[in-house]
C-alpha positions in Angstrom: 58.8 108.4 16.2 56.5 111.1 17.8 55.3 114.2 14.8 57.8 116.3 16.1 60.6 115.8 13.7 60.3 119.1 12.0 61.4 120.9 15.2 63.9 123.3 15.7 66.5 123.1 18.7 65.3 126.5 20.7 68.8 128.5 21.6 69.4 130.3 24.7 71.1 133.8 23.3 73.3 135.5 24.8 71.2 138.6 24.5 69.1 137.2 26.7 71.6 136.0 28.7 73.4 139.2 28.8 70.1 141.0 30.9 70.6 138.0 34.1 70.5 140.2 37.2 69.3 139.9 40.9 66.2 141.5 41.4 63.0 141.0 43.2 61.1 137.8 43.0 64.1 135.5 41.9 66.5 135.6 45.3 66.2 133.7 48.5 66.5 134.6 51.9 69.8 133.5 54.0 69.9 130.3 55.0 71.0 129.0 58.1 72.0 125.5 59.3 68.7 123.6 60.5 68.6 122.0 63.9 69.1 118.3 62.8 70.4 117.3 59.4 68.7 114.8 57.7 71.2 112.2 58.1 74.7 113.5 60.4 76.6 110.3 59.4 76.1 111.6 55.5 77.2 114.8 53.0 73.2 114.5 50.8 73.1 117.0 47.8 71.8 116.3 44.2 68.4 114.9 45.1 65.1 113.6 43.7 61.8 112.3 43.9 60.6 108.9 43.7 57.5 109.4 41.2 54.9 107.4 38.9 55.1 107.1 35.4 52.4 109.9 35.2 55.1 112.4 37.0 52.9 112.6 39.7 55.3 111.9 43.1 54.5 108.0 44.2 52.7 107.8 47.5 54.4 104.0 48.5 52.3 102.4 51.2 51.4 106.3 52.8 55.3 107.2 52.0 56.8 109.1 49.8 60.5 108.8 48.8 63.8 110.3 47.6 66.8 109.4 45.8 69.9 111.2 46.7 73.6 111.6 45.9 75.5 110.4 49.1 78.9 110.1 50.8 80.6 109.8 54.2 80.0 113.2 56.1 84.0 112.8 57.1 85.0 113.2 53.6 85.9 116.3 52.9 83.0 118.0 50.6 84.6 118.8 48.2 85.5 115.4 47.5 82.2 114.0 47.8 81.5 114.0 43.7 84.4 111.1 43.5 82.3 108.4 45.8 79.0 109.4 44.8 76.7 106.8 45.9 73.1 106.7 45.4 71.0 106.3 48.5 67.1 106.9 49.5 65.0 108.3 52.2 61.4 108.0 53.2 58.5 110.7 54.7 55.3 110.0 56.2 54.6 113.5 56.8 57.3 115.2 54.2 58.7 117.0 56.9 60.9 114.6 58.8 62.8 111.7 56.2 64.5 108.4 57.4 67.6 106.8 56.1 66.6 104.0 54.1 69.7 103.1 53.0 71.7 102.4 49.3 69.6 102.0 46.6 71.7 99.5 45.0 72.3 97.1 47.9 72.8 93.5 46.1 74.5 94.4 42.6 76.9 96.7 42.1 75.9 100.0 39.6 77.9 100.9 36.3 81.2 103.7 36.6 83.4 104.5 39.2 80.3 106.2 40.9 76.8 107.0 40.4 75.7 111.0 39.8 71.9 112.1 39.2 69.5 110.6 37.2 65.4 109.7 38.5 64.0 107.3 40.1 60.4 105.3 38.4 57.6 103.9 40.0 56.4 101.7 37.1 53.3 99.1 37.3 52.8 97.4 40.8 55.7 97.8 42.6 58.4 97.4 39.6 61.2 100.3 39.9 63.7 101.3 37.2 66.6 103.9 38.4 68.3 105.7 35.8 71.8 107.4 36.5 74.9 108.5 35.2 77.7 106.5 35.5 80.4 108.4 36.1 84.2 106.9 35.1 85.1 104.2 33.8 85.2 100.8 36.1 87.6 99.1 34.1 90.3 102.0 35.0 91.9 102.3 38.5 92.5 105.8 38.1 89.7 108.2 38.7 88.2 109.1 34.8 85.2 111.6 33.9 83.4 109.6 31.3 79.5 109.8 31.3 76.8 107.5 30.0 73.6 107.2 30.5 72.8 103.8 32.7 69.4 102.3 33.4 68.5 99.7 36.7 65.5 97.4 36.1 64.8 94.5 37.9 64.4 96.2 41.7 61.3 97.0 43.3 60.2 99.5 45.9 57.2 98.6 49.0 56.1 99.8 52.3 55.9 97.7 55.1 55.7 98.6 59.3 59.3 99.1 59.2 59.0 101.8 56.5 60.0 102.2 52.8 62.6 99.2 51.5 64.4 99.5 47.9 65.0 95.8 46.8 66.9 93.7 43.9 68.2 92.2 42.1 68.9 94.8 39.6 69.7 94.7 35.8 72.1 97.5 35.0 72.6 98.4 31.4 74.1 101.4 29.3 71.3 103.0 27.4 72.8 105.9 25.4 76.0 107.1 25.0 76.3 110.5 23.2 76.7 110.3 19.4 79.1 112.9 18.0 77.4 114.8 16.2 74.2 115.9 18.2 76.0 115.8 21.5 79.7 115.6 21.9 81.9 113.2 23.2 84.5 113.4 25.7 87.3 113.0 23.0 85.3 116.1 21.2 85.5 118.2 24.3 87.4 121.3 23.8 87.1 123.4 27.0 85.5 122.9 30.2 84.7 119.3 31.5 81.7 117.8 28.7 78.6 116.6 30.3 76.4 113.5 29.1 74.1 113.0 32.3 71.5 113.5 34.5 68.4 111.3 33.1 65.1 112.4 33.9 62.0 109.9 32.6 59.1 111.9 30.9 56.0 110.6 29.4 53.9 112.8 27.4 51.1 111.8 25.0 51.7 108.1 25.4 55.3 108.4 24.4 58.2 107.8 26.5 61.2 110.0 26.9 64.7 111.0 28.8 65.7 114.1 29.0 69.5 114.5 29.6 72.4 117.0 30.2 74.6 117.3 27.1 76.8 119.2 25.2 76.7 120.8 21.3 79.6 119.8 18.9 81.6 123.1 17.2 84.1 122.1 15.2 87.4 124.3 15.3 86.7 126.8 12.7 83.0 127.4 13.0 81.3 130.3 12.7 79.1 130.5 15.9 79.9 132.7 18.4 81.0 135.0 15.5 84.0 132.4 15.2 85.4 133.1 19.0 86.8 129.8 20.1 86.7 131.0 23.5 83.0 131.4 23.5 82.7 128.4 21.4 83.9 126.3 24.8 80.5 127.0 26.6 78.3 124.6 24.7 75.8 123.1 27.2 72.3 121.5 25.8 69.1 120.0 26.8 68.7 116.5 25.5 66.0 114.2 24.3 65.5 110.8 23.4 62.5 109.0 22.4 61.6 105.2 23.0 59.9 104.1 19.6 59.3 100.9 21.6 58.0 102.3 24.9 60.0 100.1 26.6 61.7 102.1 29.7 65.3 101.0 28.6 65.1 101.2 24.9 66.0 104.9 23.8 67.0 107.0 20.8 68.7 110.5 20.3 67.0 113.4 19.4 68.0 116.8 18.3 68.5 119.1 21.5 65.4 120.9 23.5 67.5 123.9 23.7 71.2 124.7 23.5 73.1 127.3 25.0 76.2 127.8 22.7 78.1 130.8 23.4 76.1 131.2 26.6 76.8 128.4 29.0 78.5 125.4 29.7 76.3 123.3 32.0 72.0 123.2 31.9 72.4 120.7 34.9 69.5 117.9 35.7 66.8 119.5 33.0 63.1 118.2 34.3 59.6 119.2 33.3 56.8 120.8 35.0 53.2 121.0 33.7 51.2 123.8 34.3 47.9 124.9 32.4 48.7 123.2 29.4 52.3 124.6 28.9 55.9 122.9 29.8 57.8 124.6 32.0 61.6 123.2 31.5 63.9 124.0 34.4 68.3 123.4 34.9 70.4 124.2 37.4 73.9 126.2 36.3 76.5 127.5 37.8 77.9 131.3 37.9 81.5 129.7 36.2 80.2 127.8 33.7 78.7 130.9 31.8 80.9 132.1 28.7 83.1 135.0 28.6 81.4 138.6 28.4 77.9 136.8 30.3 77.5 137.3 34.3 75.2 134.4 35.8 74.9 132.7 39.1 74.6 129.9 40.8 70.6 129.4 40.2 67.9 127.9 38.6 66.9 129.0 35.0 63.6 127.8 33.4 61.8 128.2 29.8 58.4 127.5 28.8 56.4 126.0 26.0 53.3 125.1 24.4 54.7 121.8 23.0 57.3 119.5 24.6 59.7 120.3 21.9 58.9 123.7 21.8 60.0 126.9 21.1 60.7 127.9 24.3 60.8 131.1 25.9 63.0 132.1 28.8 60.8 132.7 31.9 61.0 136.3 33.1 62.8 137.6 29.8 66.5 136.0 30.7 65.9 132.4 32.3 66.6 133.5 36.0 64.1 131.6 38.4 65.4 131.3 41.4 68.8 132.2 43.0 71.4 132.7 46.1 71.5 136.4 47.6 74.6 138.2 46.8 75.7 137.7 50.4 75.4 134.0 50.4 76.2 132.8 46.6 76.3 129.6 46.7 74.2 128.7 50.2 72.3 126.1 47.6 72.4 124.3 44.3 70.6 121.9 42.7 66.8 122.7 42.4 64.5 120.7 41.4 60.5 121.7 40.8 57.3 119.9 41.3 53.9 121.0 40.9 51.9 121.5 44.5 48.0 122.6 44.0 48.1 126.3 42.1 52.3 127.0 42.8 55.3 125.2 42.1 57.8 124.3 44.5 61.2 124.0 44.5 63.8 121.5 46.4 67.9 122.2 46.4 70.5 120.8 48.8 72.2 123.2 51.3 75.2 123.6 49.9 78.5 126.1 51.2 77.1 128.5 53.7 79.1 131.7 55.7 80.8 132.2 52.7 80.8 135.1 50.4 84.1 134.6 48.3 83.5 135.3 44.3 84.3 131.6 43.5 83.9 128.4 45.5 87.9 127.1 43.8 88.5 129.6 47.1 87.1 126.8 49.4 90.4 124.6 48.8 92.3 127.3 50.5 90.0 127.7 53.3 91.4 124.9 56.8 89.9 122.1 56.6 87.8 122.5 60.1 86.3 125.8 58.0 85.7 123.6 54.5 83.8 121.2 57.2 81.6 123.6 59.2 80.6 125.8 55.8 79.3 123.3 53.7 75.3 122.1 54.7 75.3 118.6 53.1 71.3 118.3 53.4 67.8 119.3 52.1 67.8 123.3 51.5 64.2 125.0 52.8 61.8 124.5 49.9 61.1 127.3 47.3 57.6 128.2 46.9 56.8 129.9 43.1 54.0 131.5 41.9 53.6 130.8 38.1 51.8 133.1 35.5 52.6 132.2 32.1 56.3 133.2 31.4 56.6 134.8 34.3 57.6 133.6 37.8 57.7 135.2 41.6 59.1 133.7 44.8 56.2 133.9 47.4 57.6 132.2 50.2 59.9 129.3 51.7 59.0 126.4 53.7 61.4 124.3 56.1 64.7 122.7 55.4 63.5 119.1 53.0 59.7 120.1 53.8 57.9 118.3 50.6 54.1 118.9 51.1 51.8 115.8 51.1 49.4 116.3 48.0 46.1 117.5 49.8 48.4 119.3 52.7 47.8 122.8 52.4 50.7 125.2 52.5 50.8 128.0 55.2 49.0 131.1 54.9 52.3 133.2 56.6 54.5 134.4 53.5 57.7 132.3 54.6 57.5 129.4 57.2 61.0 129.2 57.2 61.0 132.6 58.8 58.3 132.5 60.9 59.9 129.3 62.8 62.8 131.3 63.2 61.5 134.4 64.5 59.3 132.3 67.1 62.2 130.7 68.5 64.0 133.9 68.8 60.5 135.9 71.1 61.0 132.7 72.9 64.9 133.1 73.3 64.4 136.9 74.5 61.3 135.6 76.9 63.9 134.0 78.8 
């Protein structure tokens, strides 16, 4: 066991919650559609890189990679989550990524379907995929269970032909939550629990997985000053620990953070490095914060001097980057990476043209409407400048641009924009 025991799970309050608002720095500009999706014949959200042990993003053959959830662009979107299937693409250049197909193409994966989790680069060319797998197999009704699932056995190479993902694979459960640090499904009193979203961290020559959890409170506890409404919105930040250091061999820890009383959901947690402090970033959604709190769709980070903290909310309240008001949820799913002196930030274009308070509203919309709102591919990439708790959009790059690691990034503040406004002096030279 790492010298951390004595720790203290950080909380996310709700009087720091209660100060979230748009302002400058933290929103996006609009995004419109690109001029090719990355894949037509596919709806691509949660996505992420392929990386080394070390964190750093693996360069496979003069390739990089990403893992994906993936289904049949004719499914309706907001379907999709039910036939999750995880599927890679490849880069030479980071800019333009081919279809490289399931990752899982010779075994079939644990649940009814696969949602987020990270994808390994161990020694050689040995991969291990973690995931959540999401229902239970053994039911032919559609169920929400979660566990934590791990894929050994597979390995990942570059040839002429590109990237290839290849098995067999091993796929084993690895945790399950336990009850009293993270709840169960039977424990669940509100809102749908979460026990997902894997994400492989090695720090001081100790192995970890941080996941997506929930805090048990019992009926008739006093937090939230005893508001069982309030009480519902129990969302955490997981760890656990491999005494072993073997990639599949993992034990619970108390939480990183929890967010009782504030939110539900702190989606895909991951970890960013940056002059010797930990920069811990989720994704949440403007529904899943409690009663009396006003969030959005965004992503919320906190920082540390130790991997198990305290951590402070970046900017004061958490709020890193979001949607502008007149496109709420035009993305979701963000995921950060180190890039030279910023960080960037990845997210998958999600419903677009559409400025209703909630997206339950997109049910009602035709299905043509549902079809022609929702992006299904890589978002334009965030760029951050980071300076100790605080943070500060600077610009945006292309839709699914990932910079190679010695590319430098353009001098213009937004890319993004500049390609657009080019293409509209040519449209008027006309």
């Amino acid at each position: 066991m790492p010298t951390h025991s004595a720790y203290r799970t950080t909380p996310w309050t709700r009087e720091q919650a209660a100060a979230l608002h748009r302002r400058d720095g933290v929103v996006t500009p609009v995004i419109y559609p690109p001029e090719r999706k990355l894949d037509p014949e596919l709806h691509i959200w949660d996505t992420w890189l392929v990386r080394d042990r070390n964190g750093e993003i693996a360069d496979i053959g003069g390739y990089r990679a990403i893992v994906a959830l993936t289904a049949p662009s004719g499914l309706l979107p907001g379907k999709r989550h039910d036939v999750a299937t995880l599927r890679y693409f490849y880069s030479a250049d980071g800019r333009e990524w081919e279809t490289g197909g399931r990752v899982f193409p010779e075994t079939e994966p644990l649940g009814q379907r696969q949602w987020a989790g990270s994808t390994v680069r161990l020694e050689g060319e040995s991969l291990v995929v973690y995931y959540t797998a999401a229902g239970d197999e053994t039911h032919d009704e559609l169920t929400y269970s979660q566990r934590i699932a791990a894929a050994t056995g597979g390995r990942i190479h570059a040839d002429d032909d590109g990237v290839h993902i290849e098995g067999p694979f091993t796929h084993e459960t690895i945790l399950r939550p336990d009850g009293e640090r993270y709840e169960t499904e039977q424990q669940s009193r509100g809102m749908i629990y979460t026990f997902r979203d894997p994400w492989y961290w090695e720090d001081d020559g100790e192995v970890y997985l941080l996941i997506e959890g929930n805090t048990p409170v019992p009926e008739g506890s006093d937090r939230c000053d005893g508001d069982p409404a309030q009480q519902e919105f129990n969302g955490n930040v997981g760890i656990a620990h491999s005494p072993t250091g073997d990639p599949t061999d993992f034990e619970l820890m108390d939480p990183l953070v929890d967010a009782v009383c504030v939110n539900q959901e702190l989606e895909r947690p991951h970890l960013v490095t940056r002059d010797g402090r930990y920069y811990l970033f989720i994704s949440s959604h403007k529904h899943t914060f409690a009663p009396g709190l006003d969030g959005f769709d965004a992503l919320y980070g906190f920082v540390s001097d130790d991997l198990f903290g305290p951590y402070e909310p970046l900017n004061g309240d958490g709020l890193v980057v979001t949607n502008p008001e007149n496109a709420p949820f035009q993305s979701y799913s963000w995921l950060a990476f180190g890039h030279d002196e910023e960080i960037l930030v990845t997210s998958f274009f999600n419903y677009f043209d559409y400025d209703r308070p909630s997206l339950d509203d997109v049910g009602f919309l035709p299905e043509e409407e549902q079809f022609r709102r929702f992006g299904g591919t890589l978002a334009p990439t965030v760029r951050l400048r980071v300076d100790g708790t605080e943070t500060e959009i600077v610009g945006e790059l292309n839709h699914g641009h990932i910079p190679l690691p010695d590319e430098p990034l353009p001098e213009r503040f937004d890319e993004r924009i500049a390609r657009l406004a080019d293409e509209q002096a040519r449209d008027r030279s006309y």
